[in-house]
C-alpha positions in Angstrom: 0.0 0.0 0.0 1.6 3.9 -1.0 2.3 5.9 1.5 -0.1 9.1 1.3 3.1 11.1 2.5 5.5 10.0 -0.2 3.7 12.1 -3.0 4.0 15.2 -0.9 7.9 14.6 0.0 8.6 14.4 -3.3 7.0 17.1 -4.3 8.6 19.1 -1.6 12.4 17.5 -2.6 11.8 19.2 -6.7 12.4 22.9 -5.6 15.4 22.2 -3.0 17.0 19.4 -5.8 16.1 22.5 -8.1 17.7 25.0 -6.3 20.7 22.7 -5.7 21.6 22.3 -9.4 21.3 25.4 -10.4 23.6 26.2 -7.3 26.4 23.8 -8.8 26.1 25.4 -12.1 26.5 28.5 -11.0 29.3 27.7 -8.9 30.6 25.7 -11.9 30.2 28.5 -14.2 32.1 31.3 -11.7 35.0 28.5 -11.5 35.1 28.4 -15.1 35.2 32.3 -15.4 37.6 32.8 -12.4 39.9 30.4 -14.1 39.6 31.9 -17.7 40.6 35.3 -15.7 44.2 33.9 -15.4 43.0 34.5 -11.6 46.0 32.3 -10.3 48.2 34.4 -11.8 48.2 37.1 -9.1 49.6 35.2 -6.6 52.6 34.4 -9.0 55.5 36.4 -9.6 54.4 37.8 -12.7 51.1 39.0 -11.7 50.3 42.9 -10.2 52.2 44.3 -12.7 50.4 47.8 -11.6 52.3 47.3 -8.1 55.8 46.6 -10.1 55.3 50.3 -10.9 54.3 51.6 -8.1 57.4 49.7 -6.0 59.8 50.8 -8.6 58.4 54.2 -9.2 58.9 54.4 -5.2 62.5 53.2 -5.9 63.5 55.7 -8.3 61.9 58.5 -6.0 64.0 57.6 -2.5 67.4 57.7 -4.5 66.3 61.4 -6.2 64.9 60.8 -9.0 62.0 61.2 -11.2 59.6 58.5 -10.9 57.7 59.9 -14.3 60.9 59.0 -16.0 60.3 55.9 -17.4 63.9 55.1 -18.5 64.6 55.7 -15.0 61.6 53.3 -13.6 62.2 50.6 -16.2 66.4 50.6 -15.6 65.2 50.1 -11.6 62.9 47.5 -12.8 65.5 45.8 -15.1 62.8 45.3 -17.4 59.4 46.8 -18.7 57.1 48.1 -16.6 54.3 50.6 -16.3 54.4 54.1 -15.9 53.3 55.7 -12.1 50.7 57.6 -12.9 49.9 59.0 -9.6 51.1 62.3 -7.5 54.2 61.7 -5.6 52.7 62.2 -2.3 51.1 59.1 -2.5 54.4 57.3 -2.4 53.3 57.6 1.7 50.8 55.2 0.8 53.1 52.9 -1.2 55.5 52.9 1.2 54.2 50.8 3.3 54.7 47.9 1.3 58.1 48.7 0.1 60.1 45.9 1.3 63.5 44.7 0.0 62.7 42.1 -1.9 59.4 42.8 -4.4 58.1 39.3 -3.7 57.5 39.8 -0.2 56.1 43.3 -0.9 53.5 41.8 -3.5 52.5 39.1 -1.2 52.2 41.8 1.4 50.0 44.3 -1.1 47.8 41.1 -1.9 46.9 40.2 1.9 46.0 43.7 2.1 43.9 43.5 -0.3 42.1 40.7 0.0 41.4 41.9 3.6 39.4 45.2 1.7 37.4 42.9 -0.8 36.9 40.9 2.6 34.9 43.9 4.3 33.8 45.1 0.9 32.0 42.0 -0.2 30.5 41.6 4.2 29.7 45.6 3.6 27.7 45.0 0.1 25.8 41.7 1.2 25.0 43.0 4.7 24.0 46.7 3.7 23.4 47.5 -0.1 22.2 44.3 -1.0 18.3 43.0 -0.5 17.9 39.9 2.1 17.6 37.0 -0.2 19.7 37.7 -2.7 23.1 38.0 -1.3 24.3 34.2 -2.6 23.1 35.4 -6.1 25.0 39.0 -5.6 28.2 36.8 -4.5 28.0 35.1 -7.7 27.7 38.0 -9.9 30.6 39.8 -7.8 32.7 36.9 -8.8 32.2 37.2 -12.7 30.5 40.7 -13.1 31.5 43.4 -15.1 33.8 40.7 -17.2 35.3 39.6 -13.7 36.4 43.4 -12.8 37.0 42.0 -9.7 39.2 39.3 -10.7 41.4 41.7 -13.1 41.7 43.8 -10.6 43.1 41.5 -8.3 45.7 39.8 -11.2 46.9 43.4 -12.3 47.7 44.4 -9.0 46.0 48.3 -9.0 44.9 50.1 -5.8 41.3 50.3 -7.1 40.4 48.0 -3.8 41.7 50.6 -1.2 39.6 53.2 -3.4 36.3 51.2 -3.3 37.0 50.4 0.3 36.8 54.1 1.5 34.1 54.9 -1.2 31.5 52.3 0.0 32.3 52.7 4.0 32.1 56.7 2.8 28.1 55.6 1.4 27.5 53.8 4.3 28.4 56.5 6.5 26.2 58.9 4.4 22.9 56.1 4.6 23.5 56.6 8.5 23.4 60.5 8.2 26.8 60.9 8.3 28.0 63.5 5.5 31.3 64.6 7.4 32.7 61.4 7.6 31.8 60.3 3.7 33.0 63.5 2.5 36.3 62.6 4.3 36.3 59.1 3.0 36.2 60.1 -0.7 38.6 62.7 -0.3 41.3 60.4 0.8 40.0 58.1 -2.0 40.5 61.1 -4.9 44.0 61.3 -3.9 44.7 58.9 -6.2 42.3 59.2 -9.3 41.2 62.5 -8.7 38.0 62.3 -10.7 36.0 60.5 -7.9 35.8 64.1 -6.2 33.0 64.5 -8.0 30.6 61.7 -5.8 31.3 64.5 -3.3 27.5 66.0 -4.4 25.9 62.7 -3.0 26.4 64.4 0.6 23.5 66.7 0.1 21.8 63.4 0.4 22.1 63.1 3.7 19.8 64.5 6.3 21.5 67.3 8.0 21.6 70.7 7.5 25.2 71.0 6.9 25.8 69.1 4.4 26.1 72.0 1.6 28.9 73.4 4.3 30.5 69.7 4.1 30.5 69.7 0.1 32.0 73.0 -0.1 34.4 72.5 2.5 35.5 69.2 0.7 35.9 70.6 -2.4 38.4 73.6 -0.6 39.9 71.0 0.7 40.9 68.8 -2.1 42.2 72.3 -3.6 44.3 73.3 -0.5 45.7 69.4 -0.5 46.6 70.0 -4.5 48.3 72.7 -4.0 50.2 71.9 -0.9 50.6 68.9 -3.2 52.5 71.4 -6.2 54.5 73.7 -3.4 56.0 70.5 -1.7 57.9 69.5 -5.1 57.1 71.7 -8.0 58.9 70.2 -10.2 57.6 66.5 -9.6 53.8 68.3 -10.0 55.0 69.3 -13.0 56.4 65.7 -14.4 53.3 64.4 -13.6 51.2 66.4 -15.3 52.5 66.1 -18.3 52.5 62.5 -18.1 48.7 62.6 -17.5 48.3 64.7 -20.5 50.6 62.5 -22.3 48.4 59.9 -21.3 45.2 61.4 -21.4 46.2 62.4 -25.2 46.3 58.7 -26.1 42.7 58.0 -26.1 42.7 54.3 -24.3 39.2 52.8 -25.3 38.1 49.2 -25.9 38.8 46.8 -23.1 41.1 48.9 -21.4 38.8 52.1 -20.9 35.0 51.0 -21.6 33.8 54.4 -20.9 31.6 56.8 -22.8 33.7 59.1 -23.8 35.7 56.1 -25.5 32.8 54.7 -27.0 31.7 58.1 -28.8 34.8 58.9 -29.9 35.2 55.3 -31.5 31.8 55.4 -32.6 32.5 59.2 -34.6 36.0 57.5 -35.9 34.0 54.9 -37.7 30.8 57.1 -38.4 32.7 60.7 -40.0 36.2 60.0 -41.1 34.9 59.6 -44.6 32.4 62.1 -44.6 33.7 65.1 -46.8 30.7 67.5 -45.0 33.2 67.5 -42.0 35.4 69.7 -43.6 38.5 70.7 -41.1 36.5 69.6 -38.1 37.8 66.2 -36.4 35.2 63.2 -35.6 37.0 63.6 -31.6 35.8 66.6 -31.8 32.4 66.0 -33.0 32.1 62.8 -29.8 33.6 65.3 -27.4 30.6 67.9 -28.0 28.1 65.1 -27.7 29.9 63.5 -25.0 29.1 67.2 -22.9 25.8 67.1 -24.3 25.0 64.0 -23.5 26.5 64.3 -19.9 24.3 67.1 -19.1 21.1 65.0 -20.2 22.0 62.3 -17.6 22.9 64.2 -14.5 19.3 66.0 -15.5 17.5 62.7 -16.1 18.7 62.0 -12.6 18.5 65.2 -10.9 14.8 65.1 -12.0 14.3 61.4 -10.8 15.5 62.2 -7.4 13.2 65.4 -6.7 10.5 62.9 -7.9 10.9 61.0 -4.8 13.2 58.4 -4.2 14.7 55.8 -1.6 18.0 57.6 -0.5 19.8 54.1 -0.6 18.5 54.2 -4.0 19.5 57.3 -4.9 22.9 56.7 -3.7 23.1 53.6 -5.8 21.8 55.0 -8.7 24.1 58.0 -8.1 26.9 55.7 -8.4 25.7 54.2 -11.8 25.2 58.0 -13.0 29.2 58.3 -12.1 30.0 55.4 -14.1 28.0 56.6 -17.1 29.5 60.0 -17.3 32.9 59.0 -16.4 35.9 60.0 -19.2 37.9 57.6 -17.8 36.5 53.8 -16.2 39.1 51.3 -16.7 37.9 47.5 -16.5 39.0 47.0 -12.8 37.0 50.2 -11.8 34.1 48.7 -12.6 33.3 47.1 -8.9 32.6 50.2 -7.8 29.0 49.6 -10.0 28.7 45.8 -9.1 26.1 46.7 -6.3 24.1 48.9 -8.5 24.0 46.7 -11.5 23.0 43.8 -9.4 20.6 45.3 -7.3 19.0 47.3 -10.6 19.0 44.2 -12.8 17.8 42.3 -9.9 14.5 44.4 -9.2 13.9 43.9 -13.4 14.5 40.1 -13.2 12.1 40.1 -10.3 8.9 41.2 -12.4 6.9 38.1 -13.4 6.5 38.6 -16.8 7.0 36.9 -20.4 10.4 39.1 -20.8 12.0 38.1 -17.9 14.1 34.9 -19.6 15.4 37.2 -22.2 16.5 39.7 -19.8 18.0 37.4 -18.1 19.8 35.6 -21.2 20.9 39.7 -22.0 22.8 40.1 -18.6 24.3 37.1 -18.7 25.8 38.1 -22.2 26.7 41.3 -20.8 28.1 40.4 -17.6 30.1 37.3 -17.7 34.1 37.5 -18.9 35.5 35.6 -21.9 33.0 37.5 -24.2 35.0 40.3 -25.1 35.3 39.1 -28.9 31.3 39.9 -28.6 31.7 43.9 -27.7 34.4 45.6 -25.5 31.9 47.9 -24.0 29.9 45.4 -22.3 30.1 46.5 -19.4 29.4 50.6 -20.1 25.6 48.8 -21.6 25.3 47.0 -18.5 26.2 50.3 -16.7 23.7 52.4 -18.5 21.0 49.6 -18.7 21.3 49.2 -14.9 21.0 53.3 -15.2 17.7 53.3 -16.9 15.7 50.8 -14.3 16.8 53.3 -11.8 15.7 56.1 -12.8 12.4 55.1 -14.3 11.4 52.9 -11.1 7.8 54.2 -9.5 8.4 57.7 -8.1 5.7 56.4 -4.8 7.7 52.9 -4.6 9.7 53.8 -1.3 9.3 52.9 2.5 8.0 55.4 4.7 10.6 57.9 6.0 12.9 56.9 3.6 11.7 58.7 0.5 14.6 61.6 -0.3 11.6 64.0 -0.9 11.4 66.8 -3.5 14.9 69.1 -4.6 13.2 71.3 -2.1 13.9 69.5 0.5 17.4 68.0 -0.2 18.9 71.3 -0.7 17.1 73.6 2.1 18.1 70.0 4.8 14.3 69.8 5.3 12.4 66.7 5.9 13.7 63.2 6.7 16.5 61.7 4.7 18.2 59.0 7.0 17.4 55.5 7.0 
């Protein structure tokens, strides 16, 4: 005789077996993707190749000399290496990893790092991302953005320190603390200076002196740059130009999936031919749409904020807005939009309706690494995609006394905007 119980067991064991498979496979598929990331090579001696020129560029500095001089770098180096592309007082930073013997230091720099991608990925699961979702949002950290964080971790660059201070800064400023984020991402811009401008995200926060924080922030950045100049001249100087020098080059593609990049590629291919262009240049054609297309964004989300909007929302979307506009978003700075992709896509994927497999088929396409024959700008689509559900989300969809309000009230500090 059948046991009346079996039928309903069984039943009950489908969605668990279900839920384990498609556990293994994803676990399977982020091995896979880790693996094809050459993400074994950073713990080898030929892997953080951006540290190589931050230790030698340190080097060359200590015994007097110019760390922007690549002959110089490259004959400490005793082979090729990267050019520093940082100001010199950084080398305060660097220095604490500058041990005799470069292996020791990278092993050093590594720990360090994983210790920040540690408290990042604890921070992002714990805070930023929705309850029941965090073992998805581990997965996608793992391969996202073509496994930015795995490319960070094999080239070796301080992006990690950066995203450290940026998200602790957000997560002071979701507690109401706009001193203490200001502070965060002012340390943070002291190595890639264009993340001073997240500073406006402190007039998020719900105290009345946040304006006086976001001016006194920007002050400061300008007192540290010029303290920065009057310390060494000379070595501002060197740098400089090798940022222009750099800048001048025009990195797009893998290496630089911004926006900028892409419309400047995109006029290459579109006017060189085109005899109506006369003397004008297609760069300079995509650098005038780049500015208008700029302004369009930070309006589009200007507007969606004084509609009403969650202010961990805003922040997140804020962050996405950063990435879109940015001139210059190399492939490793992409964790810094692995919460707001995630947590965007995530809310889409989440409708029940006839669209959701192929949205989900289109982020796996433009998310997982090992595609790059497909498109290099990935990523920059996944950005701006991410971008769109934000700001078009329900202006009434936020939990009461957490809705940033009208513009009113964010700039006169009026009404609630803590969490």
């Amino acid at each position: 005789m059948r046991n009346p119980g079996s039928g309903q067991t069984s039943a009950a064991l489908r969605p668990a077996i279900a839920r384990a498979l498609i556990a293994l496979a994803v676990t399977a598929v982020c091995g896979i993707s880790l693996l094809f990331e050459r993400l074994p090579e950073a713990f080898s001696p030929v892997g953080q190749w951006d540290f190589e020129a931050y230790y030698y560029a340190l080097k060359v500095y200590d015994a007097g000399g110019n760390p922007y001089d690549m002959s110089a770098v490259v004959k400490a180096a005793q082979g090729a290496v990267w050019p520093f592309l940082y100001p010199h007082h950084t080398f305060a930073f660097f220095r604490l990893f500058a041990f005799d013997d470069i292996r020791t230091a990278k092993d050093v720099y590594l720990a360090a790092r994983l210790v920040c991608l540690g408290a990042l990925l604890l921070l992002w699961s714990h805070v930023f991302v929705r309850a029941g979702a965090r073992g998805w949002f581990l997965a996608f950290a793992s391969v996202g953005c073509n496994a930015t964080i795995c490319r960070d971790l094999l080239i070796g660059n301080v992006s990690i320190f950066e995203q450290t201070l940026i998200w602790f800064g957000l997560f002071a400023l979701l507690r109401g603390r706009a001193g203490w984020f200001c502070l965060l991402i002012v340390l943070a811009a002291q190595f890639k200076l264009l993340l001073i401008c997240l500073l406006p995200l402190a007039l998020f926060a719900g105290t009345r002196r946040k304006w006086a924080y976001l001016c006194g922030s920007v002050a400061a950045c300008g007192l540290m740059g010029l303290g920065v100049y009057l310390s060494n001249p000379s070595m501002a100087r060197a740098f400089a130009r090798l940022t222009l020098d750099q800048g001048a080059m025009g990195f797009g593609g893998q290496m630089n999936p911004c926006s900028l990049a892409l419309l400047r590629d995109a006029a290459d291919g579109l006017l060189r031919s085109w005899e109506a262009m006369g003397d004008l240049r297609p760069r300079e054609v995509a650098d005038v749409v780049y500015v208008v297309f700029a302004v369009a964004v930070a309006g589009v989300y200007v507007h969606a904020v004084r509609r009403g909007m969650e202010l961990r929302r805003a922040l997140l979307v804020g962050i996405l807005t950063y990435v879109v506009l940015a001139p210059r978003m190399k492939d490793y700075s992409y964790i810094i939009a692995l919460v707001p992709m995630f947590e965007m896509i995530r809310e889409r994927i989440s409708k029940p309706d006839s669209a959701r497999p192929l949205v989900l088929a289109a982020t796996l396409m433009l998310a997982m690494p090992g595609l790059d024959m497909l498109w290099e700008y990935r990523p920059l689509v996944l950005a701006g995609w991410a971008w769109l559900i934000g700001v078009s989300s329900a202006p009434g969809a936020t939990s009461p006394g957490e809705s940033l309000g009208t513009g009113a009230s964010i700039v006169a500090g009026t009404g609630r905007t803590g969490p």
